[in-house]
C-alpha positions in Angstrom: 24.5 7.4 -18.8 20.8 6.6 -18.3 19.0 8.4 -15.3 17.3 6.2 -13.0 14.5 8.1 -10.6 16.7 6.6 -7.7 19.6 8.9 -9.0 17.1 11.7 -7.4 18.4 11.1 -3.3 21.7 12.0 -4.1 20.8 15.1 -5.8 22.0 18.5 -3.0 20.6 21.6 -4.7 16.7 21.9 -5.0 14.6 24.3 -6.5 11.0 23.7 -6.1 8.1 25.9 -8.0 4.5 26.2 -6.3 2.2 27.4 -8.6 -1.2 29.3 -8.3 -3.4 26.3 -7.7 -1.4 24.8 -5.0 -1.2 28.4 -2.8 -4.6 29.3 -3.2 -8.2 27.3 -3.2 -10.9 28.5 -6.0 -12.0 31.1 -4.1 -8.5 33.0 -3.4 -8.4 31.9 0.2 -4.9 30.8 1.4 -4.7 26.8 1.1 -2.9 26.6 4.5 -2.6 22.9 5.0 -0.5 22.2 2.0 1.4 25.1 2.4 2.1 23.7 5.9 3.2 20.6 4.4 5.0 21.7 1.9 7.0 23.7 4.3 7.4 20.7 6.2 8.6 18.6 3.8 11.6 21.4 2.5 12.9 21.5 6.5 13.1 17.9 5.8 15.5 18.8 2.8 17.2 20.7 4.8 17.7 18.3 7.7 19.0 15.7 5.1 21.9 18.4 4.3 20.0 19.5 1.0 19.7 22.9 -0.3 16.6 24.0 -1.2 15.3 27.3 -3.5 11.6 27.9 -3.2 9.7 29.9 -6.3 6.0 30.8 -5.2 3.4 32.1 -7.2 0.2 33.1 -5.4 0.2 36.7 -4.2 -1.9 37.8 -7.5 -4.5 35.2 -6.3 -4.8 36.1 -2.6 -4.6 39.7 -3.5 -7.5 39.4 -5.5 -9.5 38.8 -2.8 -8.2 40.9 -0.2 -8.8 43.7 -2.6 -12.4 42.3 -3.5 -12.8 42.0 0.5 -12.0 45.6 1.0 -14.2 47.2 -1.9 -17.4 45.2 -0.5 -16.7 47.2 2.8 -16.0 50.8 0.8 -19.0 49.8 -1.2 -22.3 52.2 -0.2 -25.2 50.0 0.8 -27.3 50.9 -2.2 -24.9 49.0 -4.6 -24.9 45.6 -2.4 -29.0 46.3 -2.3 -28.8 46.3 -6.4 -26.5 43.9 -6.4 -24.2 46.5 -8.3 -20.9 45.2 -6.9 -17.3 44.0 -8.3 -16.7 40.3 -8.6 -13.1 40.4 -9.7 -10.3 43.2 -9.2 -9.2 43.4 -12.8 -5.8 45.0 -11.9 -3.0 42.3 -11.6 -0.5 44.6 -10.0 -2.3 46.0 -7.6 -3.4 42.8 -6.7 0.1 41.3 -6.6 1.3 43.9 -4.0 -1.9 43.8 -2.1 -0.7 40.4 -2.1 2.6 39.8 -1.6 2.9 41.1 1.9 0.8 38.2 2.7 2.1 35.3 0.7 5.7 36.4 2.4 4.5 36.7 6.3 2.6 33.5 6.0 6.2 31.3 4.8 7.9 33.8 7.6 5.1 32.2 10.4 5.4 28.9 8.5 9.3 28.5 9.0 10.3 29.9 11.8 7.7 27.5 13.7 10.2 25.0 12.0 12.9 27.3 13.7 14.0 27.9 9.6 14.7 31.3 8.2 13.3 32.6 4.8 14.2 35.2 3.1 12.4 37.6 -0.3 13.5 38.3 -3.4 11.7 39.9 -5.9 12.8 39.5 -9.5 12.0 41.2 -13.1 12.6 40.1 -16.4 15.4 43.3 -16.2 17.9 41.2 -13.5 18.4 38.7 -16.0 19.2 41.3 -19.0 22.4 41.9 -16.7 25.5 40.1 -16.0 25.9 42.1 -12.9 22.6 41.7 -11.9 22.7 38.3 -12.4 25.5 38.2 -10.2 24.7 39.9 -7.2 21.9 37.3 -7.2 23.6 34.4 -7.7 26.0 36.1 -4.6 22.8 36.9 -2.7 21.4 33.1 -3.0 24.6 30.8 -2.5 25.1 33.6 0.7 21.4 32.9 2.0 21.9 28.9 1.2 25.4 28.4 3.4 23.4 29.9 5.9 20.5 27.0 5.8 18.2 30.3 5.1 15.3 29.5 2.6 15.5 31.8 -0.6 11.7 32.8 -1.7 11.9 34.2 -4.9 8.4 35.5 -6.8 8.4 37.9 -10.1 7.6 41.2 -9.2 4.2 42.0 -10.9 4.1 45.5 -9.5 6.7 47.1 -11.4 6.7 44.2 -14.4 7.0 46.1 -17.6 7.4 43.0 -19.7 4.3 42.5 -22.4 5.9 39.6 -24.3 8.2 36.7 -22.7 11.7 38.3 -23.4 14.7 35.7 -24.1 18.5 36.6 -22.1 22.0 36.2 -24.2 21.3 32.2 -24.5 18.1 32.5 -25.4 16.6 31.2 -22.0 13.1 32.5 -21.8 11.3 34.5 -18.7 7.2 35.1 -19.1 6.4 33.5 -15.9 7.3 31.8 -12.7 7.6 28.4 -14.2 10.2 30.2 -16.6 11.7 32.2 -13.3 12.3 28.8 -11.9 14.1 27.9 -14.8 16.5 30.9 -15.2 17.3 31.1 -11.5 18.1 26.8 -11.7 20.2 27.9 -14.4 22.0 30.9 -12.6 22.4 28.5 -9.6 23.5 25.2 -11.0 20.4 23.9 -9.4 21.0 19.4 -9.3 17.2 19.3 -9.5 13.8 21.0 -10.4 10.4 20.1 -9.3 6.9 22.3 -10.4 4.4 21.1 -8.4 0.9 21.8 -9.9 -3.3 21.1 -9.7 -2.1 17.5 -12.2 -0.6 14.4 -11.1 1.9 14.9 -14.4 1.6 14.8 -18.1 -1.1 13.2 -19.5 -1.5 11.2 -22.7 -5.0 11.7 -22.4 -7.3 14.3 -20.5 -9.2 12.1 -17.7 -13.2 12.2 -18.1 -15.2 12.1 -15.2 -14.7 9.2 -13.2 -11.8 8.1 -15.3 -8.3 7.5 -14.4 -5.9 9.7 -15.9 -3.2 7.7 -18.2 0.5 9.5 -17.3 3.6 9.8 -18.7 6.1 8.6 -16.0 9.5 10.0 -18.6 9.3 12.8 -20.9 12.1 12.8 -23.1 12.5 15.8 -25.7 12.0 14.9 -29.2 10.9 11.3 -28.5 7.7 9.7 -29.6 6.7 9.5 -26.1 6.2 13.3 -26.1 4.4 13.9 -29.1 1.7 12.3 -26.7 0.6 14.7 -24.3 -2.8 16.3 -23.5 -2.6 19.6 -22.3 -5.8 21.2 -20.1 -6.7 24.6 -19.8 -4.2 26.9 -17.9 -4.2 27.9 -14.2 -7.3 30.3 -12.9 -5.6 32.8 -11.6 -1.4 32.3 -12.3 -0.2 33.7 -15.9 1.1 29.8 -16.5 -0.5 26.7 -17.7 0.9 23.3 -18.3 3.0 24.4 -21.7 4.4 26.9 -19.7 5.3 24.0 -17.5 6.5 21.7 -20.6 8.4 24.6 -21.9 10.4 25.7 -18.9 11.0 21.9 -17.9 12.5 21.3 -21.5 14.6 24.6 -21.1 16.2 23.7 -17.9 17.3 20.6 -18.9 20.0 22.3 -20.5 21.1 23.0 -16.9 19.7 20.7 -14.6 20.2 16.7 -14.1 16.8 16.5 -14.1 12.9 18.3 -13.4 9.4 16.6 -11.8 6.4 17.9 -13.0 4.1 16.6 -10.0 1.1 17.6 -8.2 1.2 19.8 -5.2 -2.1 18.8 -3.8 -1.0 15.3 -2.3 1.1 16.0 0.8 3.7 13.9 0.4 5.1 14.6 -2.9 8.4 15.9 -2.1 9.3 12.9 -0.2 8.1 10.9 -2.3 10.1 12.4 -5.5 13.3 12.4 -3.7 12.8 8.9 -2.9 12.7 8.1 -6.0 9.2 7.0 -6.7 7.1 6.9 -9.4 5.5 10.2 -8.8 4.5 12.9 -11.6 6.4 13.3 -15.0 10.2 13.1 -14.9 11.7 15.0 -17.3 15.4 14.1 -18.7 17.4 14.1 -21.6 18.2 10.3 -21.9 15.9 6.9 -21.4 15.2 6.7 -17.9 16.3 3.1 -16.7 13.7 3.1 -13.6 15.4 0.7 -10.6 14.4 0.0 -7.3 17.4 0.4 -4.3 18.1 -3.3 -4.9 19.1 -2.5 -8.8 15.8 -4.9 -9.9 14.0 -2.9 -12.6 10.9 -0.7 -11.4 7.3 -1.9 -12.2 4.8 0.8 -12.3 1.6 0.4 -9.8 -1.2 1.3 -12.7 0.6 -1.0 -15.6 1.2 -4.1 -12.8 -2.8 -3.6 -11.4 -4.2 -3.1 -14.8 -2.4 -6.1 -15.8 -3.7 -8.4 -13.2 -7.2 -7.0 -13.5 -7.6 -7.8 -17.4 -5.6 -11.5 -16.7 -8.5 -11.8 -14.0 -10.9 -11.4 -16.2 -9.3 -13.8 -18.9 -9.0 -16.3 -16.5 -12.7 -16.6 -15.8 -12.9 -17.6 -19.4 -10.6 -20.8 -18.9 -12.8 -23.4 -18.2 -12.8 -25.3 -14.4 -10.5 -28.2 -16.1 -7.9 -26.1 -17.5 -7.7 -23.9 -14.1 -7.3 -27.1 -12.6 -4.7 -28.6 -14.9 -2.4 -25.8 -14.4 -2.7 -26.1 -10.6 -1.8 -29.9 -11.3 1.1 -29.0 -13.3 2.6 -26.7 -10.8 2.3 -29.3 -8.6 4.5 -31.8 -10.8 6.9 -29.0 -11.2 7.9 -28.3 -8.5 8.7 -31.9 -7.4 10.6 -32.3 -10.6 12.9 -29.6 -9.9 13.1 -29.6 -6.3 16.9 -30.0 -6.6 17.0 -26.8 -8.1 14.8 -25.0 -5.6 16.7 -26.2 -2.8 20.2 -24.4 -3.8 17.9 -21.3 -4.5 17.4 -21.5 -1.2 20.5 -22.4 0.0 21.5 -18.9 -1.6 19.6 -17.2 0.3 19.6 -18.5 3.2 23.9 -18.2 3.0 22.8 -14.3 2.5 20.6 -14.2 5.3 23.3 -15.7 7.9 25.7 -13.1 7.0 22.9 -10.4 7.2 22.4 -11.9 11.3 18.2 -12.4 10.3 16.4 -13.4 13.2 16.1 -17.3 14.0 12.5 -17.0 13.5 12.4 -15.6 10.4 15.4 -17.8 9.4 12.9 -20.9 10.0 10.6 -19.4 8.0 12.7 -18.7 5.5 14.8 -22.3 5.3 13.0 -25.3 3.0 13.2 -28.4 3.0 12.3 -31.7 1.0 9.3 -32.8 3.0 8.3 -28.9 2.8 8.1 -28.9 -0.6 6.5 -32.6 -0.8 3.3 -30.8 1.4 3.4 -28.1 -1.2 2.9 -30.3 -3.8 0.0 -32.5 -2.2 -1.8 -29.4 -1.2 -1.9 -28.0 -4.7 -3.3 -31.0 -5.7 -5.6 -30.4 -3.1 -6.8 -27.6 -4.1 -6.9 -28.6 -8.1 -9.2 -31.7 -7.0 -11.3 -29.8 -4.9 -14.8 -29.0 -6.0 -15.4 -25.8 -8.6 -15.4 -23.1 -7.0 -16.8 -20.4 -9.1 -20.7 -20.2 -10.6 -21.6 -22.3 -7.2 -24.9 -21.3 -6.1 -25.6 -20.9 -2.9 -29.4 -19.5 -2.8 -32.0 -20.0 -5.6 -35.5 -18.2 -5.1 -38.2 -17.1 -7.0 -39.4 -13.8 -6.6 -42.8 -14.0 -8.4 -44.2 -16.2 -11.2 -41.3 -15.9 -13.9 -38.8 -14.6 -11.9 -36.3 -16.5 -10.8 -33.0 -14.9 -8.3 -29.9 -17.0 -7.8 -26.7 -16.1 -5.7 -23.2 -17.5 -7.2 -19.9 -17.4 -6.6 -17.5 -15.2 -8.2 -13.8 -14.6 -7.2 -12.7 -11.6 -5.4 -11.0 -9.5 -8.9 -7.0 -9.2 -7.6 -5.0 -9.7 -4.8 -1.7 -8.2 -3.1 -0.3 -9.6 -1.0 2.6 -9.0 1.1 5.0 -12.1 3.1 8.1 -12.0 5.0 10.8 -15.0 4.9 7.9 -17.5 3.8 9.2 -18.7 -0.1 6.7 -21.7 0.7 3.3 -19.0 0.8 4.2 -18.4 -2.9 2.8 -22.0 -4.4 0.1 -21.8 -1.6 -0.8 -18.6 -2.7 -0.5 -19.0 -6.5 -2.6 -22.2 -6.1 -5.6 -20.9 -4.7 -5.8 -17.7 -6.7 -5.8 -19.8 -10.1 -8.9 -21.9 -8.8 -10.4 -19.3 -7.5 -10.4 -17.3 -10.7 -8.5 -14.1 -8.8 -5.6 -12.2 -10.2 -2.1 -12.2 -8.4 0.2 -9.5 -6.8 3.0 -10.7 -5.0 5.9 -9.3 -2.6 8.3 -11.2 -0.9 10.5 -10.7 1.6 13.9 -9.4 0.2 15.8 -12.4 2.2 14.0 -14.5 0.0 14.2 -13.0 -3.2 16.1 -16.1 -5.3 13.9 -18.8 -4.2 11.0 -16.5 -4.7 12.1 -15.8 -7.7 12.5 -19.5 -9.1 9.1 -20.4 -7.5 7.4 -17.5 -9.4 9.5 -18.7 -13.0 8.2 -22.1 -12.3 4.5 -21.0 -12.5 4.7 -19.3 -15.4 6.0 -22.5 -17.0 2.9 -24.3 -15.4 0.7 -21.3 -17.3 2.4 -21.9 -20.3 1.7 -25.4 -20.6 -2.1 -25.2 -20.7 -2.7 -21.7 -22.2 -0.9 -19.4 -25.0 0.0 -15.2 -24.0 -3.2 -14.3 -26.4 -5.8 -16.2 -24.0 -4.0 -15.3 -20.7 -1.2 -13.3 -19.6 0.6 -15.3 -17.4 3.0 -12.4 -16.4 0.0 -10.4 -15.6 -2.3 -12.5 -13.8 0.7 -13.1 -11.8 3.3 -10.6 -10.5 5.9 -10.5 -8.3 7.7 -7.4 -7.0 10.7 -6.4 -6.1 10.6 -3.5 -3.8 9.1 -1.7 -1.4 7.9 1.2 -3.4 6.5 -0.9 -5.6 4.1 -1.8 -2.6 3.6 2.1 -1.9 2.7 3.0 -5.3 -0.1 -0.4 -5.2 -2.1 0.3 -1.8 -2.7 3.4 -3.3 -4.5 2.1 -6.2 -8.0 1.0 -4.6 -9.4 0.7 -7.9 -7.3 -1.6 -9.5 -6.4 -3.8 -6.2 -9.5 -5.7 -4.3 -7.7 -7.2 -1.4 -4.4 -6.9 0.3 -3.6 -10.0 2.4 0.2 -8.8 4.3 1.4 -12.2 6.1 3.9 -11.0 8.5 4.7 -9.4 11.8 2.6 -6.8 13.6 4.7 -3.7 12.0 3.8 -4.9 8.3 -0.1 -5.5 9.2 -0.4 -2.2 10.9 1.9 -0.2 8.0 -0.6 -2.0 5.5 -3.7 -0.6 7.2 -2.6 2.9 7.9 -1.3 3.4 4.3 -4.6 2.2 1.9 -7.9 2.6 1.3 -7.9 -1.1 -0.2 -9.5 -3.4 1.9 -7.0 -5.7 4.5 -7.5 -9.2 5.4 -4.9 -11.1 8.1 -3.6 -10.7 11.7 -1.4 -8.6 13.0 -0.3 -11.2 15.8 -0.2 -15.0 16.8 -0.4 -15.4 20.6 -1.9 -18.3 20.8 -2.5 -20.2 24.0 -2.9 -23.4 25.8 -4.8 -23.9 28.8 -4.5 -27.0 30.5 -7.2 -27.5 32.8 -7.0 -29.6 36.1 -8.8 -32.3 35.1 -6.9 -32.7 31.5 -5.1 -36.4 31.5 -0.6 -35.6 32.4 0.6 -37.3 29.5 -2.1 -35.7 27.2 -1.3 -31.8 28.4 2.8 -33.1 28.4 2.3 -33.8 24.9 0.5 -31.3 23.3 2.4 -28.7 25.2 5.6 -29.4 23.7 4.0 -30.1 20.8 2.4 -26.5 20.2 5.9 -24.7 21.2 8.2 -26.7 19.9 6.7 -28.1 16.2 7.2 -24.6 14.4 7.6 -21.9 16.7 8.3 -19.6 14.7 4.5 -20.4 13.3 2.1 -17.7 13.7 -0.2 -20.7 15.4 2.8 -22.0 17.7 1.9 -21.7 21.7 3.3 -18.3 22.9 1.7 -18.4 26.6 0.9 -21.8 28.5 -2.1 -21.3 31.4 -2.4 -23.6 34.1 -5.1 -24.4 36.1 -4.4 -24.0 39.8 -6.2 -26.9 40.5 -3.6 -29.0 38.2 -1.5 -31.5 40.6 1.8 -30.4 41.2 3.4 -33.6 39.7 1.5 -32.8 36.7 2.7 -29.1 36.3 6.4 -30.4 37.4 6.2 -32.9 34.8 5.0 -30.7 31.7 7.4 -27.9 32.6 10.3 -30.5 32.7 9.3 -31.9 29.3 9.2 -28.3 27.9 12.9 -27.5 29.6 14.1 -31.1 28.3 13.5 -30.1 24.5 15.2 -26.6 25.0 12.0 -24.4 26.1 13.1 -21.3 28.0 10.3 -20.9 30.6 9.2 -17.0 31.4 6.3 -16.4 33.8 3.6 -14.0 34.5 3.5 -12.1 38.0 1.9 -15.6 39.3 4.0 -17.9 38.4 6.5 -15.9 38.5 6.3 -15.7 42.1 4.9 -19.7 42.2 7.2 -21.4 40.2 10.6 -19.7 40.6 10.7 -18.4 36.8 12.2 -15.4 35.0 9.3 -12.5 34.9 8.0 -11.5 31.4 7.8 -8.1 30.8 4.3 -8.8 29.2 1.9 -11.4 29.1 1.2 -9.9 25.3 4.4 -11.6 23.8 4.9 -13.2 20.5 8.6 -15.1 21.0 8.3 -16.1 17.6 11.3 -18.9 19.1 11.7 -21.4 21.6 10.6 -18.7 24.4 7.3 -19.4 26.5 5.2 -17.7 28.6 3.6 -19.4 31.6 0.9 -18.2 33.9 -1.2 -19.7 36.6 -5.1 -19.2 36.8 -7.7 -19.8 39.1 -10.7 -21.1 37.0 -12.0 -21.8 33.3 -13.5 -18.1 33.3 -10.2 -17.0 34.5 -8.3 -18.5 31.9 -11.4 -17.2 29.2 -10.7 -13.4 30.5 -6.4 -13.9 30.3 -7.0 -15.3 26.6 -9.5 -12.4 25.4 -7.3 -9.5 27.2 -3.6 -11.0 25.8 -4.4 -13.0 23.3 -4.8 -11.9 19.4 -7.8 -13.4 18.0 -5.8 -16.4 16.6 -6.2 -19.9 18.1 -6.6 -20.5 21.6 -7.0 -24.3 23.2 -8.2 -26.3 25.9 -7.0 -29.6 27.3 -9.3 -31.1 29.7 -11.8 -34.2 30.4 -14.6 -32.1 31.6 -16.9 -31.6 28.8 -18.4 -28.5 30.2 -15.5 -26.5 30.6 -14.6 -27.3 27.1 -18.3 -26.4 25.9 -17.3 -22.9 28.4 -14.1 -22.3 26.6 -14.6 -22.3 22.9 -17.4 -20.6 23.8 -16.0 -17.8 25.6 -13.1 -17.1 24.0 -13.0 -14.2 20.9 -10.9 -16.5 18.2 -10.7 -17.3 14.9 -10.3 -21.3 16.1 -10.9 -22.5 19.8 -9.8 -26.3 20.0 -10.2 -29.0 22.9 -7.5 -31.4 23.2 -5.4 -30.4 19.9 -2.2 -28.7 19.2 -2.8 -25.2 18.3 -0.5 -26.3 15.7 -3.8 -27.1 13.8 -4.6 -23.9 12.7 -3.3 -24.1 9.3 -5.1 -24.7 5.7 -3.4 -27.5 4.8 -4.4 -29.7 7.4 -8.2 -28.1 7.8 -8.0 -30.0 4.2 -7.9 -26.8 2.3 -5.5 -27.5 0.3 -3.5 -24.4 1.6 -3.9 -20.9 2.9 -3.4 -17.3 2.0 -3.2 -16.5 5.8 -5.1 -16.6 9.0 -7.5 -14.3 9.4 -8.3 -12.6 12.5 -10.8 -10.6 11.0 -14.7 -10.5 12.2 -15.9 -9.7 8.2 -15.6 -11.7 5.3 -13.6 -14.4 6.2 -12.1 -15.5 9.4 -9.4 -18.2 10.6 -7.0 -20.2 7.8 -8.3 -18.4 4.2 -8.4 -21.3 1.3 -10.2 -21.1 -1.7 -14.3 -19.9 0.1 -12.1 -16.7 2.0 -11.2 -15.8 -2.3 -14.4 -15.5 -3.4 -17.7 -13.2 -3.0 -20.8 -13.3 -4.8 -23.0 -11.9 -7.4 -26.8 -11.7 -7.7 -28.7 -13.1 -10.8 -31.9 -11.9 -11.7 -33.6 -13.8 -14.2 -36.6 -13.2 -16.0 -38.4 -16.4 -18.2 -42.2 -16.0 -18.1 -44.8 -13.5 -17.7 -43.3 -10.7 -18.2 -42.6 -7.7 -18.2 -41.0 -7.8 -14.5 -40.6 -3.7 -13.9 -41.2 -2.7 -10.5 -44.1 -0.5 -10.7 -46.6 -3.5 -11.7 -45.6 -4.9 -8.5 -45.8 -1.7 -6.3 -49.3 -0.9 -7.9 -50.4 -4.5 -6.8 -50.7 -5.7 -10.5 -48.2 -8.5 -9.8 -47.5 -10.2 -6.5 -44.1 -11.2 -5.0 -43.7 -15.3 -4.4 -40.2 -15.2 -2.2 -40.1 -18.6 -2.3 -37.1 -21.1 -2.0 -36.0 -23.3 -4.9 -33.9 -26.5 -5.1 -30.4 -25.4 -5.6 -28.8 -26.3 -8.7 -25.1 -27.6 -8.3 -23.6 -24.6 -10.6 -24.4 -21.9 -13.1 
């Protein structure tokens, strides 16, 4: 049977190997933070009912310099003044029982703050050269394990006598701990081993400097995959290196389901293994068939971004009309085959209903003809829109002959992240084509068949304009299937230029606290509509039901309604009776509330995401400015009035992306700004801001040309030989 990394959860017995590099920093001094994670993560283990065998390596190291410590002080003053002094204590065993003593208390302090017990045991070569030996420690272990007690096992380098690895009756191998970790999974009938070292894995290759290391994910013995591998120089201090590693891996497999080579220095890696990540180098004895928790087949983060960062760059060769073309022909179909999309979605949506999903993302999730119909018009939209790439936008020369010109460029690739919204995919898809930017996408698991046809229908758009050996279609765009999958990316801020999640508040805020990689989008969409007392009844009437009850399960639906006090009460009777007549349930604010008889709210910060609305009374146009900016998110905010100055005050005064007067809120949306579509609203103060079409895709390079009287270096113009123009030139329409 083939090992998938998910088969790694269900595994109960652990043994876990820290070597040198990992205990100690360069300098012998204790590396106390990840030792305080690690120890974290293995009561975690525990917790989960695991089982857990810890084999440390360290006590040479920080022996070394608590015996180097101690010979500075016994030093006389005359050899620190000659600068006649040790560097090193060249005596491993003294420096592993200086040592030890330390490495020990420390997991003691470390544990019992956990309220866990650890316990020591020092092996030699000798207590695997006898069956009872071997015996009373396989006793001592599965004693100290039913007790939820933490074996620490290190080789005892005081009394070692070994001077060449010695082999037991089957031939199993002990020269160091890597190998100790092996033996004692053996003796144990350890489920699962995992060496955590100073390298993410294997490696195929050794990284250079400021080059990404290339890692192999599955080691298999004898395959052509490990005939690959790049080995480094050894550990600084420890008696192992990564063969040691390689060998004692390949040894326990004999034993053990499976062994994770993996790096020790990223806190999480434990977690992250026994989740089933991609993390490190897996070693196994089969194929590894790597599947998410769904059963879809894994993709790995480096192979998905590098993908979409070359297709990128291919597409940017495609001229404007065949960018357009395939926007066009995704537009055609998925009209043609709209039949077809609509029982994907029937499929899912039949899923969702047993799975009781939310009404609100249910209406997201549900299409329908006239959905798709806007789909298709906006891609066409956005296919007859002007080019946007090699627009430039400023043209100046910066002395006789040289000539500066800022263009457009698109932003490299894209991830980004929707719930329940199968209709954000052709949006989506469309505006990254023409804007020359390379696709990630990850929908939301409720959606996964329509998603899945919407994606298969693009790639047969690609395919009709373009041929695998000019663009990778597959590449330039991807769509995922799980969650780790999404881990894995936002850590890759090399390969991955923007992440765009379009969701709730819990997705936007996961997003931004788990990358580096830039994050455009809004985190909430409680949006308002003030109705001020001299806006017209049946204008206010209208637009309030309209804003609440279009889509209100839209991020740019009305969540709180804010009425003036100065509003007749006929007017305010006659709105709240419309809203109530189309199935509104009315919630009020400590005002109105109290003024208009309604259920409280428990805050005035509410998205309902459904037919729930909030309604609060306010004194004044400032008043209703200072309610919007302390409740509102940023989104779209609007007034409804005749006076022209307190409409001129209120888009003024309010912090959003769009402040309207006498319009929906509903009109926050790409499609009908005439952008064709949108990857989001943004409620972002940097880059772009509002509904993000195809000018929120792009950014900009410089071009410096040279033509005439030359040469242009810099010093002629510092030294005064040459003198700077700065002036404005005519814009040209494109590069």
């Amino acid at each position: 049977m083939s090992l998938s990394r998910q088969h790694l959860r269900n595994m109960r017995r652990i043994l876990i190997k820290v070597g040198t590099t990992v205990v100690v920093h360069s300098d012998g001094s204790i590396a106390l933070g990840r030792l305080g994670h690690l120890v974290e993560q293995i009561v975690h283990l525990l917790q989960e009912g695991k089982e857990v065998i810890l084999v440390t390596s360290g006590a040479v190291g920080i022996g070394n310099l608590k015996l180097y410590q101690n010979s500075l002080l016994s030093t006389p003053l005359r050899a620190h003044v000659t600068g006649n002094t040790l560097n090193k204590i060249n005596h491993p065993r003294a420096c592993a029982a200086a040592g030890q003593s330390g490495l020990m208390g420390l997991y003691e302090m470390l544990f019992l703050h956990k309220q866990v017990s650890c316990s020591q045991i020092l092996l030699t070569d000798q207590d695997f050269l006898s069956q009872e030996k071997k015996e009373n420690l396989r006793s001592t272990i599965s004693t100290l394990l039913s007790l939820g007690i933490v074996p620490v096992l290190n080789e005892n380098d005081v009394i070692s006598t070994r001077k060449t690895p010695i082999r037991d009756e089957n031939n199993a191998i002990f020269w160091d701990n890597d190998s100790l970790a092996a033996l004692v999974s053996k003796e144990l009938s350890v489920d699962l081993m995992i060496l955590l070292s100073d390298v993410e894995g294997l490696y195929k290759k050794m990284p250079g400097e400021n080059q990404r290391p290339e890692i192999i994910h599955t080691y298999v013995p004898g395959s052509e995959e490990s005939s690959k591998i790049a080995i480094g120089t050894k550990s600084r201090v420890g008696r192992g290196g990564m063969q040691a590693k390689i060998d004692a891996a390949v040894g326990a497999l004999q034993y053990v389901k499976a062994v994770v080579v993996a790096s020790g220095y990223n806190l999480d890696t434990i977690k992250r293994v026994l989740k089933g990540e991609l993390v490190g180098t897996l070693f196994t004895k089969t194929a590894v068939v790597q599947i998410d928790e769904e059963g879809n087949h894994y993709k790995s983060a480096i192979e998905v971004g590098s993908r979409a960062k070359a297709a990128s760059r291919s597409l940017l060769k495609l001229s404007s009309e065949t960018r357009k073309a395939i926007v066009h022909s995704y537009a055609d179909i998925l009209e043609k085959s709209r039949e077809e999309i609509m029982r994907a979605n029937i499929r899912d949506l039949d899923a969702a209903a047993v799975t009781n999903l939310a009404e609100s993302l249910l209406g997201r999730l549900k299409l329908t003809t006239e959905k798709l119909t806007v789909l298709a018009n906006g891609l066409r939209q956005i296919a007859d829109a002007p080019e946007p790439l090699g627009r430039v936008q400023l043209r100046r020369e910066i002395a006789n002959g040289l000539v500066l010109e800022k263009v457009t460029v698109g932003l490299g690739v894209l991830l980004i992240i929707f719930e329940s919204r199968p209709d954000a995919l052709p949006q989506i898809a469309g505006l990254a084509i023409r804007s020359g930017n390379g696709l990630i996408l990850k929908g939301g698991k409720e959606a996964f068949h329509t998603n899945r046809l919407l994606h298969a229908l693009l790639l047969q758009a690609i395919s009709l304009h373009t041929t695998p050996a000019i663009l990778d279609g597959e590449g330039l765009v991807s769509l995922l299937n799980s969650r780790e999958e999404v881990e894995d990316l936002l850590r890759e801020d090399d390969l991955v230029d923007l992440v765009i999640p379009r969701g709730g508040a819990s997705l936007v805020q996961y997003v931004k606290e788990h990358t580096k990689i830039p994050v455009l989008g809004h985190s909430e969409g409680i949006c308002h509509l003030f109705v001020h007392r001299s806006a017209k009844k049946d204008v206010a009437t209208a637009l309030a039901v309209d804003a609440k009850t279009d889509y209100p399960s839209a991020c740019n639906a009305c969540e709180t309604l804010l009425l003036d006090e100065g509003l007749p009460v006929e007017t305010i009777e006659t709105i709240l009776s419309a809203l109530r007549a189309v199935g509104v349930k009315l919630v009020g604010g400590p005002r109105a509330s109290k003024d208009l008889g309604l259920e409280q709210v428990q805050t005035l910060k509410t998205e309902h995401g459904d037919l729930t609305l909030s309604v609060e009374i306010v004194r004044s146009v400032e008043e209703a400015i200072d309610h919007v900016n302390r409740y509102g998110s940023s989104h779209t905010d609007s007034i409804v009035c005749e006076d022209q100055e307190a409409a001129r005050k209120f888009v003024e005064g309010v912090d959003s992306a769009c402040a309207f007067v006498n319009a929906s809120t509903r009109f926050a949306d790409g499609y009908r700004f005439g952008l064709g579509a949108e990857v989001g609203v943004s409620t972002s103060r940097i880059h772009a801001r509002g509904p993000v079409g195809i000018d929120g895709l792009l950014s900009s390079k410089w071009i410096l040309r040279g033509t005439e009287d030359g040469p242009h270096a810099v010093s002629l113009y510092s030294s005064g030989k040459k003198k700077f123009s700065h002036r404005d030139l005519p814009i040209r329409s494109s590069l």
